[in-house]
C-alpha positions, 0 to 999 in steps of 0.5 A, spaced: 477 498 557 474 504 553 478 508 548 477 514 542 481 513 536 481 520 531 484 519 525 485 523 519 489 520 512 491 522 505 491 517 499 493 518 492 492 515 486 496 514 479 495 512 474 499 512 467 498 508 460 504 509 455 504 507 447 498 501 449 503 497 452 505 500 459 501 501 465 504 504 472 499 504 477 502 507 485 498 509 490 501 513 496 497 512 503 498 516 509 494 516 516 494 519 523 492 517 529 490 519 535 488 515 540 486 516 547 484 510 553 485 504 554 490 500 550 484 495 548 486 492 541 492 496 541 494 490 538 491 491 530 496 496 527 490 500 524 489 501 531 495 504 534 497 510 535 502 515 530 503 515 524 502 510 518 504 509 511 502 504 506 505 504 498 504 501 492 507 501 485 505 496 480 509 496 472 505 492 467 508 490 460 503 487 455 509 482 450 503 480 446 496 479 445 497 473 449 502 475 454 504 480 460 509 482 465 508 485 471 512 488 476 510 490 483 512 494 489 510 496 496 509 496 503 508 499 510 511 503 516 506 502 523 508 504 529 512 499 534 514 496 527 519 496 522 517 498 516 516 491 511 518 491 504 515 487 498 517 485 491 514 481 486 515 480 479 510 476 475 509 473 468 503 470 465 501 467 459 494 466 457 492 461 452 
């Protein structure tokens, strides 16, 4: 039950303010691996073989002093998975 795994990736980072109100953040991921071996811990994503890719983008608006809204969106791609999606949107008001 042995195996190498190789792996090499790329992220990038962005962030953005805009008039004091605005912040987008998004980060882009993208990783290769190479496995050889035995198929032990096959069952972690992170462990597989192939591509992987994650993202994720969040929109922040500040109302107010007191309150922001945020809106986000992200995912992943693993191999011998379909890709996920998620979306949230938040409003939050602190007192």
């Amino acid at each position: 039950s042995t195996y190498s795994m190789k792996s090499a990736g790329l992220t990038e980072t962005l962030t953005f303010f805009f008039q004091r109100k605005y912040r987008l953040f998004s980060q882009v991921e993208y990783r290769n691996n190479r496995r050889e071996g035995s198929d032990f811990l096959s069952f972690l994503p992170d462990k597989r073989n192939g591509n992987i890719f994650r993202w994720n983008t969040r929109l922040n608006y500040q109302l107010n002093s007191f309150t922001t809204a945020t809106l986000e969106y992200g995912g992943n791609n693993y191999p011998l998975q379909k890709s996920v999606h998620k979306m949230k949107m938040e409003f939050r008001a602190e007192f």
